[in-house]
PyMOL Python script that loads the backbone (N, CA, C, O; Angstrom):
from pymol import cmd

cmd.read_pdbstr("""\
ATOM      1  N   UNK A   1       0.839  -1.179   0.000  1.00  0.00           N
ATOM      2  CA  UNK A   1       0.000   0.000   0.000  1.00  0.00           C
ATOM      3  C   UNK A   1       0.890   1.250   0.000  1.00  0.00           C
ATOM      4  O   UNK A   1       1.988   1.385   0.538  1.00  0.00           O
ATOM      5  N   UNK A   2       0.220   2.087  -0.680  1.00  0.00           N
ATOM      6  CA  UNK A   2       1.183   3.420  -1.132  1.00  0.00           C
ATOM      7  C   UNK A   2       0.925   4.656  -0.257  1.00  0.00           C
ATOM      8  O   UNK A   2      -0.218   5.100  -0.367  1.00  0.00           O
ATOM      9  N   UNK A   3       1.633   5.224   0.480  1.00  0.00           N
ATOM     10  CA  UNK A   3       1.264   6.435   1.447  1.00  0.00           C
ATOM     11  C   UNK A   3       1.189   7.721   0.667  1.00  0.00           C
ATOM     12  O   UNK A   3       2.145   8.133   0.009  1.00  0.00           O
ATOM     13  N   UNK A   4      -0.089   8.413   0.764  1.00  0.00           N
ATOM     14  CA  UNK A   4       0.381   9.623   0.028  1.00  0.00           C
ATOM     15  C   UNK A   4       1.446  10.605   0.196  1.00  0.00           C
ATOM     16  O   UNK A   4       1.839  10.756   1.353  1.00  0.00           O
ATOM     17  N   UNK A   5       2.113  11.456  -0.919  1.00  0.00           N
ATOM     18  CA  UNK A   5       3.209  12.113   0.027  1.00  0.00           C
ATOM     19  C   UNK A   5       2.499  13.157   0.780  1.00  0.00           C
ATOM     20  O   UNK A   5       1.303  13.423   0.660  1.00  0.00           O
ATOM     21  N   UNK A   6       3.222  13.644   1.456  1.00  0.00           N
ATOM     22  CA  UNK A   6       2.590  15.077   2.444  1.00  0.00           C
ATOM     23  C   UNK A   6       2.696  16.306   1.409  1.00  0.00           C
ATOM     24  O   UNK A   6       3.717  16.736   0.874  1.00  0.00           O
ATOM     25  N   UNK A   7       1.794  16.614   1.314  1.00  0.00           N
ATOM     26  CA  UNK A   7       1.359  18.379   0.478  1.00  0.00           C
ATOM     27  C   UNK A   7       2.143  19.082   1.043  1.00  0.00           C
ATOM     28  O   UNK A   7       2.780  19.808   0.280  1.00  0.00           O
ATOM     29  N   UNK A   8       2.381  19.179   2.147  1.00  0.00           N
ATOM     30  CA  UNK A   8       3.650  20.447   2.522  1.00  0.00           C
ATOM     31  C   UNK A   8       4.812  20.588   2.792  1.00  0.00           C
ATOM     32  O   UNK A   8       5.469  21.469   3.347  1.00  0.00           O
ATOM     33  N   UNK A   9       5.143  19.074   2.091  1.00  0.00           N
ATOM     34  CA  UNK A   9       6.625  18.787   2.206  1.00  0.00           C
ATOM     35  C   UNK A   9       7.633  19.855   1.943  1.00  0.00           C
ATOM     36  O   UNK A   9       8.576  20.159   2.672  1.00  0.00           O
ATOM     37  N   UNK A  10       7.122  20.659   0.188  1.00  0.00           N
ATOM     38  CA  UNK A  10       8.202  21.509  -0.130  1.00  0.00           C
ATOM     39  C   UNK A  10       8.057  23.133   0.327  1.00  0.00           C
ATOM     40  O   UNK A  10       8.879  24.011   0.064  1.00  0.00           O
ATOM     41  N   UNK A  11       6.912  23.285   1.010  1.00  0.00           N
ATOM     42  CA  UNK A  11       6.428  24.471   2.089  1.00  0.00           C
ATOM     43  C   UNK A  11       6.720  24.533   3.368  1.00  0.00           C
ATOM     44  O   UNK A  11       6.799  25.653   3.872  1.00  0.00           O
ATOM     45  N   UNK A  12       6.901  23.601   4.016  1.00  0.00           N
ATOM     46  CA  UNK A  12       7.116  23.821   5.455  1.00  0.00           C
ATOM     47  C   UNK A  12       8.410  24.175   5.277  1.00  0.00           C
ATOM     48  O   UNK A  12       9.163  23.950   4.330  1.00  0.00           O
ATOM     49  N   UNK A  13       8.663  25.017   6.752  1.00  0.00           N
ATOM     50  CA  UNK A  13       9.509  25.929   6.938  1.00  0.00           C
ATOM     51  C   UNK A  13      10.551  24.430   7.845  1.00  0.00           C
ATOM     52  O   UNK A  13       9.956  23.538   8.450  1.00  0.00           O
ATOM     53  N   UNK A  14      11.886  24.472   7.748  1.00  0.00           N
ATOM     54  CA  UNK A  14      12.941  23.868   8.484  1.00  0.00           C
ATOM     55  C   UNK A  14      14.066  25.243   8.402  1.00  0.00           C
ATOM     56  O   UNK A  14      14.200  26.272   7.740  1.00  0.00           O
ATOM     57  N   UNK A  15      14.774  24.496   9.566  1.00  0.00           N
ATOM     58  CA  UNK A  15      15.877  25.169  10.146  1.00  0.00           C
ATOM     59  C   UNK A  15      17.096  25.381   9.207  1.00  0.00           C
ATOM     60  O   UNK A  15      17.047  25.064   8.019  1.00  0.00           O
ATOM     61  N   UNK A  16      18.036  25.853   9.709  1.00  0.00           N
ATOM     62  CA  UNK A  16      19.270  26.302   8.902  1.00  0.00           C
ATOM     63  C   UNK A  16      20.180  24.774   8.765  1.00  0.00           C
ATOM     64  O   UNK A  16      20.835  24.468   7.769  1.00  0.00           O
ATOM     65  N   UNK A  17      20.036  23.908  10.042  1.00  0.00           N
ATOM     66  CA  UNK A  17      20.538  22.714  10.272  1.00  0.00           C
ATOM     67  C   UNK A  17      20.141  21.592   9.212  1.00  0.00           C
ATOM     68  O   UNK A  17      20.836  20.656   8.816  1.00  0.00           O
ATOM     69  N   UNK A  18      18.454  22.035   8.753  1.00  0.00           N
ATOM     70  CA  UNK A  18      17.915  21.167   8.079  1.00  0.00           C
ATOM     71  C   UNK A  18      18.329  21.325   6.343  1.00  0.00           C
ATOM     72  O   UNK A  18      18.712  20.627   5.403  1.00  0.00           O
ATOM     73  N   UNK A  19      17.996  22.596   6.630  1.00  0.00           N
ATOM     74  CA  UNK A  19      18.269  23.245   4.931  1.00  0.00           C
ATOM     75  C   UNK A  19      19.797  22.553   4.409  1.00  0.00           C
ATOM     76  O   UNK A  19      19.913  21.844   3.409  1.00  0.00           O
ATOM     77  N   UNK A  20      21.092  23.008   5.487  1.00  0.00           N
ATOM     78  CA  UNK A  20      22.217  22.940   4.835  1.00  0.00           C
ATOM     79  C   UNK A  20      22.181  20.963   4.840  1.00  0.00           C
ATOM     80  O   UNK A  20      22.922  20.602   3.926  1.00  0.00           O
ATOM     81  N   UNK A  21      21.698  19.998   5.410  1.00  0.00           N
ATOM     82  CA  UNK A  21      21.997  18.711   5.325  1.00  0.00           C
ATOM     83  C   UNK A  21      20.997  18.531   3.929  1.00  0.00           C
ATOM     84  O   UNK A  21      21.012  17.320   3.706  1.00  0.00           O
ATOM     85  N   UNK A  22      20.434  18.975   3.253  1.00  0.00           N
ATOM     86  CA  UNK A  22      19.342  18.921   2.363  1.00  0.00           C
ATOM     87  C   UNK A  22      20.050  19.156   1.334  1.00  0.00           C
ATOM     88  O   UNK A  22      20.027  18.316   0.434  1.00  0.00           O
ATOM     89  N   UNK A  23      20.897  20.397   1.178  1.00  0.00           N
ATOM     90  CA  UNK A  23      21.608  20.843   0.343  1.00  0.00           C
ATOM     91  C   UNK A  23      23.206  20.174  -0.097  1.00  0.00           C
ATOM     92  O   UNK A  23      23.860  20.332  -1.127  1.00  0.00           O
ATOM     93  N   UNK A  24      23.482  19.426   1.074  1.00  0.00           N
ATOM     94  CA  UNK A  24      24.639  19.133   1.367  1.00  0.00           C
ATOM     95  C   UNK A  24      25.650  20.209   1.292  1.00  0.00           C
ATOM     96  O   UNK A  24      26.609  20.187   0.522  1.00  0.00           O
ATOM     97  N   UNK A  25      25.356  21.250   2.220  1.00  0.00           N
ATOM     98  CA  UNK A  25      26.739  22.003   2.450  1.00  0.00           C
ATOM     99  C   UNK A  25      26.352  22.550   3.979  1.00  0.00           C
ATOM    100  O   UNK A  25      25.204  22.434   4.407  1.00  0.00           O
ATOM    101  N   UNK A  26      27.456  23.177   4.781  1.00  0.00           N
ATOM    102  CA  UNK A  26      27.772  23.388   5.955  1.00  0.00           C
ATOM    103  C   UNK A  26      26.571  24.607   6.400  1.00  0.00           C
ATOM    104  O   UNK A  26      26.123  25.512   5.696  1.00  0.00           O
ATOM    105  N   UNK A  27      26.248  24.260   7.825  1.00  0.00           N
ATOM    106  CA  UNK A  27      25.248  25.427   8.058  1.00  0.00           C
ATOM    107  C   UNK A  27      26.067  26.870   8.095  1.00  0.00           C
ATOM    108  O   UNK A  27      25.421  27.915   8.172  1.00  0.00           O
ATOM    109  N   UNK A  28      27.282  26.883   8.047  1.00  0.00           N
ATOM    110  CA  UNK A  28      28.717  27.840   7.629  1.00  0.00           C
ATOM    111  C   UNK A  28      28.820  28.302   6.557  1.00  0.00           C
ATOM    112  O   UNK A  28      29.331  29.402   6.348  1.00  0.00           O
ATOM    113  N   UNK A  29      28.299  27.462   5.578  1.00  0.00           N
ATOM    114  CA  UNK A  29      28.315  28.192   4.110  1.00  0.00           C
ATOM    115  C   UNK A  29      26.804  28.718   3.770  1.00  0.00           C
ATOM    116  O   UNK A  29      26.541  29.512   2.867  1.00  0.00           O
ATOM    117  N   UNK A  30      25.674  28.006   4.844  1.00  0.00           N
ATOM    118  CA  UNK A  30      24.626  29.408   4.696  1.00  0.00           C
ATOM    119  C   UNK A  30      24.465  30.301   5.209  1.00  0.00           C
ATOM    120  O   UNK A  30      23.739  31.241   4.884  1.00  0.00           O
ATOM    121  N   UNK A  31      25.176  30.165   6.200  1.00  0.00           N
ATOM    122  CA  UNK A  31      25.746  31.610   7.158  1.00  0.00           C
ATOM    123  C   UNK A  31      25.921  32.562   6.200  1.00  0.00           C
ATOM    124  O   UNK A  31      25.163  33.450   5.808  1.00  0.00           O
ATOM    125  N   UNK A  32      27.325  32.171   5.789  1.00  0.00           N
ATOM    126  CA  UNK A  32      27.971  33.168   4.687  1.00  0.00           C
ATOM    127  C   UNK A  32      27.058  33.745   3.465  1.00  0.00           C
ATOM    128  O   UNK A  32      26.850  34.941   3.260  1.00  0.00           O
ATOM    129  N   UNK A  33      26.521  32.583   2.645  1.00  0.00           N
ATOM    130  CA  UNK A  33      25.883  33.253   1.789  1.00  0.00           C
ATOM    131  C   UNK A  33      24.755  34.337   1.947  1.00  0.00           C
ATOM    132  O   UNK A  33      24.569  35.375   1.312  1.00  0.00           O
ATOM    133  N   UNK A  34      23.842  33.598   3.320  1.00  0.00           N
ATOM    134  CA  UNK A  34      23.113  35.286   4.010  1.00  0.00           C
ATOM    135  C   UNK A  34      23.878  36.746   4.211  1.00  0.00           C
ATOM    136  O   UNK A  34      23.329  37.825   3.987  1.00  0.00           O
ATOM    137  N   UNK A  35      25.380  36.569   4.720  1.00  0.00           N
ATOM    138  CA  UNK A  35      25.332  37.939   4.795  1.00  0.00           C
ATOM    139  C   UNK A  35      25.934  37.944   3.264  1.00  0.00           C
ATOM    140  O   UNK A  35      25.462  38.862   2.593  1.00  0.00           O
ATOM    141  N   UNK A  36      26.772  37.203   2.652  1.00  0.00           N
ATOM    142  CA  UNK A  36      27.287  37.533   1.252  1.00  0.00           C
ATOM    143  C   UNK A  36      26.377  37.997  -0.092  1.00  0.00           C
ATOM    144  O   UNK A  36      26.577  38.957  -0.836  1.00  0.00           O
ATOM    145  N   UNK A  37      25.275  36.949  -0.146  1.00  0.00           N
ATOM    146  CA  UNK A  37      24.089  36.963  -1.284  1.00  0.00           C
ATOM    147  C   UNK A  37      24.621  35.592  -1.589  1.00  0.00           C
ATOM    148  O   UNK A  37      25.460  34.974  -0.933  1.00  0.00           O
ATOM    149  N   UNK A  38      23.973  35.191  -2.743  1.00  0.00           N
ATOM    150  CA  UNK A  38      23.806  34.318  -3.904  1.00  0.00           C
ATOM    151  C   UNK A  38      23.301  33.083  -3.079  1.00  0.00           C
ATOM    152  O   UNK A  38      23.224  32.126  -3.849  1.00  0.00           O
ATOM    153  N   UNK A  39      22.860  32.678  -1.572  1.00  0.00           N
ATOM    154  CA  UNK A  39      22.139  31.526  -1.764  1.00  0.00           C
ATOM    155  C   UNK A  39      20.986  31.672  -1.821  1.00  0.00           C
ATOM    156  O   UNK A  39      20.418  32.637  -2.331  1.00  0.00           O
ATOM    157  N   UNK A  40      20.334  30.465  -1.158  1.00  0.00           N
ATOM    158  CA  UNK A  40      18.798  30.245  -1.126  1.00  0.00           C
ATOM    159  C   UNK A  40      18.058  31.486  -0.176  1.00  0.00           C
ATOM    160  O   UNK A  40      18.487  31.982   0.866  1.00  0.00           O
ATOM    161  N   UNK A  41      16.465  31.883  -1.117  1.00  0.00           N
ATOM    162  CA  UNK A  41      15.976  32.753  -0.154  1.00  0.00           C
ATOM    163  C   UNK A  41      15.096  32.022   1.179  1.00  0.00           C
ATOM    164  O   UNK A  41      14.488  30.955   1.085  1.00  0.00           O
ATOM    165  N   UNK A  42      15.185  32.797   2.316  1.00  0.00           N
ATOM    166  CA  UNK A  42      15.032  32.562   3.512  1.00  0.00           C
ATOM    167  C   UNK A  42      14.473  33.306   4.074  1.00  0.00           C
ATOM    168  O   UNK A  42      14.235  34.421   3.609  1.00  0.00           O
ATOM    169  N   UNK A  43      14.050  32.877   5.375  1.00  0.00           N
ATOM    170  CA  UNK A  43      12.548  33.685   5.893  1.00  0.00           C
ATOM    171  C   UNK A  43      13.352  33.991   7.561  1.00  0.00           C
ATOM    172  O   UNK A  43      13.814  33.011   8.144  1.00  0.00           O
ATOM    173  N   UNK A  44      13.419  34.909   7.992  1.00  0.00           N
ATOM    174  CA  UNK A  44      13.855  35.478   8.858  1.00  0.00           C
ATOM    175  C   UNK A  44      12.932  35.755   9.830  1.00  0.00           C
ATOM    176  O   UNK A  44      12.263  36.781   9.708  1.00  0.00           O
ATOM    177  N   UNK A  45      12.756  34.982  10.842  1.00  0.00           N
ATOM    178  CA  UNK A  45      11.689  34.304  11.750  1.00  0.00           C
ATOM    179  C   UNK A  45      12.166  35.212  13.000  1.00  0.00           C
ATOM    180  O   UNK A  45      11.404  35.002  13.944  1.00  0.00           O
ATOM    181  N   UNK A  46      12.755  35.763  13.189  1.00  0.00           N
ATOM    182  CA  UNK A  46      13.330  36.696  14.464  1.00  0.00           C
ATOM    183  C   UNK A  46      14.890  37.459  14.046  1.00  0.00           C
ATOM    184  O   UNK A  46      15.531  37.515  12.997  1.00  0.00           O
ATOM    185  N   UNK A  47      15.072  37.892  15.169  1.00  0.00           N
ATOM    186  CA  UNK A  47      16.862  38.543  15.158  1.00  0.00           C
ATOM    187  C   UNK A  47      17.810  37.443  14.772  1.00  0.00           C
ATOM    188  O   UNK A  47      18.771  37.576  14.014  1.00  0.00           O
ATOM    189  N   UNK A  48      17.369  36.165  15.478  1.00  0.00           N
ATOM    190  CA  UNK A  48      18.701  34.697  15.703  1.00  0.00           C
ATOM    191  C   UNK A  48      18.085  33.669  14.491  1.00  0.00           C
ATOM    192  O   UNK A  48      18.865  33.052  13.765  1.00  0.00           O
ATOM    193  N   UNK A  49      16.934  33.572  14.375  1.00  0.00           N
ATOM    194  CA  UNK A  49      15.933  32.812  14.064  1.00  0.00           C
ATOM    195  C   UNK A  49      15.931  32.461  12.560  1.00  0.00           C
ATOM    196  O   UNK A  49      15.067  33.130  11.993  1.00  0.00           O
ATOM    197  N   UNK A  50      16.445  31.832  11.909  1.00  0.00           N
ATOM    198  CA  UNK A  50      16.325  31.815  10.073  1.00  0.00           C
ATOM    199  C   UNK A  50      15.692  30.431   9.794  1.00  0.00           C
ATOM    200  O   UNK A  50      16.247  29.385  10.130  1.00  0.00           O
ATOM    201  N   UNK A  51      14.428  30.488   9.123  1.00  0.00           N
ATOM    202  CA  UNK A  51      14.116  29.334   8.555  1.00  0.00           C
ATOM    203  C   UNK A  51      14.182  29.166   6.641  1.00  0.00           C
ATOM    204  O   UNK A  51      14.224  30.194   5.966  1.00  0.00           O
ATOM    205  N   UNK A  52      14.181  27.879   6.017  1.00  0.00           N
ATOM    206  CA  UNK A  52      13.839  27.940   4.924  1.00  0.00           C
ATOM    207  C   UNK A  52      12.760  27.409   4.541  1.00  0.00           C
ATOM    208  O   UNK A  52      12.067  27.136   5.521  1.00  0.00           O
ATOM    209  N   UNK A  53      12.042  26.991   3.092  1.00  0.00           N
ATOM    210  CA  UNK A  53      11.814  25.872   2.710  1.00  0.00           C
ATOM    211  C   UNK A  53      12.324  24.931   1.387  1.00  0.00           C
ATOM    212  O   UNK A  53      13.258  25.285   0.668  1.00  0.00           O
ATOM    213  N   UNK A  54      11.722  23.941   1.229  1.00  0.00           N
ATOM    214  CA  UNK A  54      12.437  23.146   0.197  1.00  0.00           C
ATOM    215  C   UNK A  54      12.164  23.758  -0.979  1.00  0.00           C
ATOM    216  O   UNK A  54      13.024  23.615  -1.848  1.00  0.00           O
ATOM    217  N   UNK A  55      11.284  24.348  -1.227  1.00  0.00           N
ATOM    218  CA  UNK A  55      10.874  24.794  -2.605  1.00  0.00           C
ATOM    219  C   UNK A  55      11.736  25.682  -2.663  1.00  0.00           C
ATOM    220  O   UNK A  55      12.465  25.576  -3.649  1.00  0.00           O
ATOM    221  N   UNK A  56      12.077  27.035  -1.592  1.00  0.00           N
ATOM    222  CA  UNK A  56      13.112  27.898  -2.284  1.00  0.00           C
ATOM    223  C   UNK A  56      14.588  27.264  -2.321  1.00  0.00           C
ATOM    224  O   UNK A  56      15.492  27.800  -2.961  1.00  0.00           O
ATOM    225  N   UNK A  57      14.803  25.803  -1.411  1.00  0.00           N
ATOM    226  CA  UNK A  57      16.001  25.553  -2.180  1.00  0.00           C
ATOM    227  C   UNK A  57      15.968  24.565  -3.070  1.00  0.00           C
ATOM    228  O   UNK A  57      17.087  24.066  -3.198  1.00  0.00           O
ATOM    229  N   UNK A  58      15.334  24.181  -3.591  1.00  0.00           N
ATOM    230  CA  UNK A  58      15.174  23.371  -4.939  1.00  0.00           C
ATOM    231  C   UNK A  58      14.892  24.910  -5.769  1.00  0.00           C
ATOM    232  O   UNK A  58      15.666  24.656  -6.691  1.00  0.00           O
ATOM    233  N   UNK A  59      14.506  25.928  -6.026  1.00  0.00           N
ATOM    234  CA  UNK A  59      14.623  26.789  -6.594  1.00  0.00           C
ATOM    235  C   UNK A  59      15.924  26.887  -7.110  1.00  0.00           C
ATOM    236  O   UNK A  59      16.478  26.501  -8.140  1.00  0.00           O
ATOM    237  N   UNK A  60      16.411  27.802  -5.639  1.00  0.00           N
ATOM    238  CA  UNK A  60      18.085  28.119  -5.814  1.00  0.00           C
ATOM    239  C   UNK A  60      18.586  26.682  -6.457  1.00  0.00           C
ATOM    240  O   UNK A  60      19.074  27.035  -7.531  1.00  0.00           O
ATOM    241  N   UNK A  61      18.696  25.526  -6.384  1.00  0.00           N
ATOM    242  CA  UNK A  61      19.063  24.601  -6.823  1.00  0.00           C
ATOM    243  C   UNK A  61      18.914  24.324  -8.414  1.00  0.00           C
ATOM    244  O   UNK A  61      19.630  23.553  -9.054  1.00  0.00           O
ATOM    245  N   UNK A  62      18.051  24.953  -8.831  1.00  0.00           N
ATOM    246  CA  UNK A  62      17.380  24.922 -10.630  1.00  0.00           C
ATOM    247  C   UNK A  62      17.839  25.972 -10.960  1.00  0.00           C
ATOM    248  O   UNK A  62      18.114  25.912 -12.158  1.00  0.00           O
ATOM    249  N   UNK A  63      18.177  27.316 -10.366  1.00  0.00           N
ATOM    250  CA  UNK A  63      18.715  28.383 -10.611  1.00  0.00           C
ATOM    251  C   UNK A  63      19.918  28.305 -11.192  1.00  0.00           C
ATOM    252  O   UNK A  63      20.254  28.948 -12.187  1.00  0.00           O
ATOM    253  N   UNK A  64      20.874  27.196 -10.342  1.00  0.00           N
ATOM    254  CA  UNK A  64      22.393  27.121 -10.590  1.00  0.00           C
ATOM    255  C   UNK A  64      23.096  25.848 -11.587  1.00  0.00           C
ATOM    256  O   UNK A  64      24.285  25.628 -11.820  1.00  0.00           O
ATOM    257  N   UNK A  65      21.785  25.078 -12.091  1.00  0.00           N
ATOM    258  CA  UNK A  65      21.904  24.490 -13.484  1.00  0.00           C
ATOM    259  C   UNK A  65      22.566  24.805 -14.678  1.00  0.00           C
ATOM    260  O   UNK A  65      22.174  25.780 -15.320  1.00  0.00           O
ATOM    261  N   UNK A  66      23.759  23.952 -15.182  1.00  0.00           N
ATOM    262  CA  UNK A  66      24.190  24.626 -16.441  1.00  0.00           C
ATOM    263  C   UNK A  66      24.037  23.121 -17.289  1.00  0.00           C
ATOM    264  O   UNK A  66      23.579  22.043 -16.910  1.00  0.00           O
ATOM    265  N   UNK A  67      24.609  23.534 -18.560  1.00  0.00           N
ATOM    266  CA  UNK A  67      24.567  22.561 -19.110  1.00  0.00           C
ATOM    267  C   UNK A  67      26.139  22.512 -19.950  1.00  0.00           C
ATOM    268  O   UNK A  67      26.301  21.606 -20.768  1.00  0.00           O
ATOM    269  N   UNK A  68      27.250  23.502 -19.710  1.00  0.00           N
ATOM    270  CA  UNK A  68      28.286  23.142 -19.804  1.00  0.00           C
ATOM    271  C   UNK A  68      29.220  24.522 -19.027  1.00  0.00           C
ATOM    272  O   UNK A  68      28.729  25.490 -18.446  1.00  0.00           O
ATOM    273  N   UNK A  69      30.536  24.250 -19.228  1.00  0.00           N
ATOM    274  CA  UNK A  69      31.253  25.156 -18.219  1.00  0.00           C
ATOM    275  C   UNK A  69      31.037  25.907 -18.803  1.00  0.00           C
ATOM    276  O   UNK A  69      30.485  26.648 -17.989  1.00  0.00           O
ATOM    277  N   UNK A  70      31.007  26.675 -20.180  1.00  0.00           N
ATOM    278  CA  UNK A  70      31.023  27.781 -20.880  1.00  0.00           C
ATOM    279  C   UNK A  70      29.618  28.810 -20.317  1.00  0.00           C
ATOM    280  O   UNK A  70      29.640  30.006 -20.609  1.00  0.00           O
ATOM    281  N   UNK A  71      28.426  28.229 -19.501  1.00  0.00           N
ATOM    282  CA  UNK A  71      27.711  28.424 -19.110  1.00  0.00           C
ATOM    283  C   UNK A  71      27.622  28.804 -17.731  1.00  0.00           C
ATOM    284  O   UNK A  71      26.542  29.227 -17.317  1.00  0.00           O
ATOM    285  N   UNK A  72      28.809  28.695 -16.805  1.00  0.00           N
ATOM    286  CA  UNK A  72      28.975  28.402 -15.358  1.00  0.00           C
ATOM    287  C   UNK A  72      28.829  30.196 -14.704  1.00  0.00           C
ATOM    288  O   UNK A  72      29.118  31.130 -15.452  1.00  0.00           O
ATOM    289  N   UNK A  73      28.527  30.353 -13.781  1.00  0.00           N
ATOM    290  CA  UNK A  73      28.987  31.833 -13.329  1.00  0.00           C
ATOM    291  C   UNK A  73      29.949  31.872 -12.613  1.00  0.00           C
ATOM    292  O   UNK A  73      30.074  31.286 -11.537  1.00  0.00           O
ATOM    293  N   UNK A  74      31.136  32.940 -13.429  1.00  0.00           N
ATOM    294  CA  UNK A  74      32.571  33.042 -13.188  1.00  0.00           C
ATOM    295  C   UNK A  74      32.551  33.295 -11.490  1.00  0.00           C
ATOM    296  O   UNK A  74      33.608  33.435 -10.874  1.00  0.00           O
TER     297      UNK A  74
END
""", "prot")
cmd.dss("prot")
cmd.show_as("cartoon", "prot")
cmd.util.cbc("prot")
cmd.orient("prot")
């Protein structure tokens, strides 16, 4: 028997802990890219507080698609 998936899988909000194991990179390199730019957008839940969801990083993730190096951003 087949479970449906959950509707709010790629909406619910997870943590910075969750996002970067999702993404496979360090909750250090989303540190950085918040204050730097260029990662995933994020929802700023308080002063300390940053959540994401999957949809904006499967976004950012379709965003940074190439299809050869000549295509890459320098």
């Amino acid at each position: 028997m087949q479970t449906q998936p959950d509707p709010d899988y790629y909406d619910r909000l997870i943590d910075e802990k969750e996002a970067a194991s999702y993404l496979c990179y360090s909750v250090r390199a989303l540190q950085n890219w918040r204050v730097r730019g260029g990662g995933p957008l994020f929802i700023k839940v308080s002063g300390r507080s940053v959540r994401y969801t999957r949809r904006d990083l499967q976004d950012w993730i379709s965003a940074k698609r190439v299809a050869n190096t000549t295509c890459a951003p320098s």
